[in-house]
N, C-alpha and C positions, 0 to 999 in steps of 0.2 A: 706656575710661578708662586702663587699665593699656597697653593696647596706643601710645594716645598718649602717654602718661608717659616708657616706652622712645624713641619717637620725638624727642620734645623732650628727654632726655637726650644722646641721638644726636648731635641738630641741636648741642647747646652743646658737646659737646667737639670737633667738628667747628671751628667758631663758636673757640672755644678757639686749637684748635690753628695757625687761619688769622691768630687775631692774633698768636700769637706768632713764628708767622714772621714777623713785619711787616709783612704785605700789607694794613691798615687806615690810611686815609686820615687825616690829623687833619681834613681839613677834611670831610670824610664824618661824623665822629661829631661835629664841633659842627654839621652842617647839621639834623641827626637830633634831636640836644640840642634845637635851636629849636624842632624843629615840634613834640617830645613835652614839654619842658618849660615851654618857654615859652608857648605858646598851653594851654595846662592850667594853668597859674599862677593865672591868677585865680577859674578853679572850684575849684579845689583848696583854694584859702584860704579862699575864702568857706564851703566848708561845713565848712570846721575850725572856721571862727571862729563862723558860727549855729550849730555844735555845742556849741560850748565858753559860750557864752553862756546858751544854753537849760538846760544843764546848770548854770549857776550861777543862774539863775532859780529851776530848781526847787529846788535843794537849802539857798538862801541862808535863807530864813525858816525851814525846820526845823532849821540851825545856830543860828540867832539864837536861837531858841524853847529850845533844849537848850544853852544858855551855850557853845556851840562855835563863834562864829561864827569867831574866830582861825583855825581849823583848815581854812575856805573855801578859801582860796589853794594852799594844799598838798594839800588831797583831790582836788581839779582839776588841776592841775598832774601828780601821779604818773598818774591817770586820761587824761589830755591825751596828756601823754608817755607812759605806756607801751601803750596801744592807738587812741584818740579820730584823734588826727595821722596814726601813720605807716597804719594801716589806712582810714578813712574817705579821706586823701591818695589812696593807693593804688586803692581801690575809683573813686575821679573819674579819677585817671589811667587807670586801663584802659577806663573808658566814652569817657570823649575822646581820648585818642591811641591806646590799642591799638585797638580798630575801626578806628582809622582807617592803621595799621601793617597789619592785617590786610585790607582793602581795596586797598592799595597792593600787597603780594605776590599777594595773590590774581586781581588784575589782572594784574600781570606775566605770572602762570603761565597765565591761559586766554588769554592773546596770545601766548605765545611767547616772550616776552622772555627766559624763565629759559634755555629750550631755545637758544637763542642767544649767553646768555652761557658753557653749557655747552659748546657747539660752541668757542669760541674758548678753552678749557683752564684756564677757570677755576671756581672752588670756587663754584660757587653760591651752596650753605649758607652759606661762610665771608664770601661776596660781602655778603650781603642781609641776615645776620644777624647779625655781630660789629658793624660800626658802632650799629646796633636796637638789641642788647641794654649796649654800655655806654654807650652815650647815653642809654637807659634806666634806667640802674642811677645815673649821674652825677645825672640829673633830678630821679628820686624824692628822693632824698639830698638836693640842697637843698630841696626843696616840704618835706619834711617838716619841716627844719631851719627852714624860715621859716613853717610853719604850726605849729608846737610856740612861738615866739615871740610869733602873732598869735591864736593859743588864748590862752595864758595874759595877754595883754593883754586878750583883751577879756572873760575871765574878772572880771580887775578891775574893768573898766568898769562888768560891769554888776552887781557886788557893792556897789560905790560907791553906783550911781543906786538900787538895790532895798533895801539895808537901811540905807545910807551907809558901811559900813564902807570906813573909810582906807586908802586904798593902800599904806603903808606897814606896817599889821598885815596884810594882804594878802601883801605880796610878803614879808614876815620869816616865815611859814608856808610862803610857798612852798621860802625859803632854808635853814627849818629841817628840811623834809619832803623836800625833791627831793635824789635821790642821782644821783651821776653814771655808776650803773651804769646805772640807768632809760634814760639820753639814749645813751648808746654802744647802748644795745641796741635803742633806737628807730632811732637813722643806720642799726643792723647788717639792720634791716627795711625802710627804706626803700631799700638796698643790695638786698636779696635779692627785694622785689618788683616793684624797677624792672626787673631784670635778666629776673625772671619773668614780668613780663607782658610786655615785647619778646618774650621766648622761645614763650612758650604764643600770642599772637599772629601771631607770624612761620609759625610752624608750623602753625596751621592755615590761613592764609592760601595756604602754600608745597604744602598737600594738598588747595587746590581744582582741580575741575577741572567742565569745563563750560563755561559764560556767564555773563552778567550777575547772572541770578536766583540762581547757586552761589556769588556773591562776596557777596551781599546776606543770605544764608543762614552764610554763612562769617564775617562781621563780630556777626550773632546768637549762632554759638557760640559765637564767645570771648569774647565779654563774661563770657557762662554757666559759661565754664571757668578764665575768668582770676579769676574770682569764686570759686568752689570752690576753686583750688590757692593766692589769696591768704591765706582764713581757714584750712586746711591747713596754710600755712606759719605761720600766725602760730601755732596750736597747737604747732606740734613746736619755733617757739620759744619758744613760751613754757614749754613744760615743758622742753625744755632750761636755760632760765637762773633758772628761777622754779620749779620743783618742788622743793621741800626746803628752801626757803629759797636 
């Protein structure tokens, strides 16, 4: 793990340094954008949004029962936005597009393809991985922003149909409870895990070696890893912006 850690360190300032030369395509990272954002669009939402519903299921009668139903829309809402969206988002994105990032390189690399583009005096890492990782980082960023939306929608919805409570006392809980540090610190996570799971993908993708069966074994471990270093990150941020008040 440590030994990978360094690795995918490596791989990003590499990654880094390749964009800032200007060697990244724009139309490489919106082709990247599509396959990772857009075809993950619609799992990503829908398990924000059966998240956020089920959670206002269970919680809506024991508000009601305790004179707190007002308080539904806002307790959902800070719970939505500050881990519900940008991590359950995250955790769909790297089972649908990172395997499948990491299939892609790990292909490249037991055919040659890398060894080839390295013969011709180019960055590899900088090649394979800067478009990945900020069309990664671009992706997460809006799924989360539009699953933080369709959470708290259909939080109302189904607060309306289960105890009837008005959307309007609904969403004035949410107006009086949601702070905008919450939502900056959510986009700052959909930012850090988009960028993370291209990265921790790409890299084990970029360290197979072998045939078919090592790329099918290689798309197993990062799901396993991109999973470990997403709830990792989301600890060290959340004690960064959340310990102490």
């Amino acid at each position: 793990m440590i030994t990978f850690l360094g690795q995918c360190v490596q791989n990003f300032v590499r990654a880094v340094k390749y964009t800032l030369k200007g060697n990244v395509r724009f139309m490489g990272v919106v082709s990247q954008a599509a396959a990772i954002g857009f075809d993950s669009l619609g799992i990503c939402l829908s398990i924000v949004f059966i998240s956020a519903c089920v959670i206002a299921l269970q919680v809506a009668k024991q508000f009601l029962m305790s004179g707190g139903d007002s308080y539904i829309g806002g307790f959902l809402t800070v719970a939505l936005i500050r881990e519900i969206a940008p991590g359950f988002a995250a955790l769909a994105l790297a089972a649908r597009a990172g395997t499948a990032i990491t299939a892609q390189v790990a292909n490249m690399q037991v055919t040659n393809q890398i060894d080839a583009i390295e013969v011709l005096k180019v960055d590899s890492i900088g090649y394979y991985f800067a478009p990945r990782i900020l069309a990664g980082a671009l992706s997460c960023f809006c799924i989360v922003l539009l699953a933080e939306l369709i959470g708290v929608l259909g939080g109302a919805l189904v607060s309306y149909f289960s105890i009837g409570l008005h959307p309007i006392r609904y969403f004035n809980s949410v107006w009086l409870m949601l702070v905008m540090k919450d939502v900056y610190v959510s986009l700052l996570k959909g930012l850090i895990f988009g960028a993370l799971i291209a990265l921790v993908c790409a890299t084990v993708g970029y360290n197979t070696r072998g045939g078919a069966k090592n790329v099918g074994e290689s798309t197993t471990k990062s799901a396993i890893l991109c999973t470990i270093y997403i709830l990792c990150a989301d600890l060290i941020i959340g004690i960064l912006f959340y310990m102490g008040g």
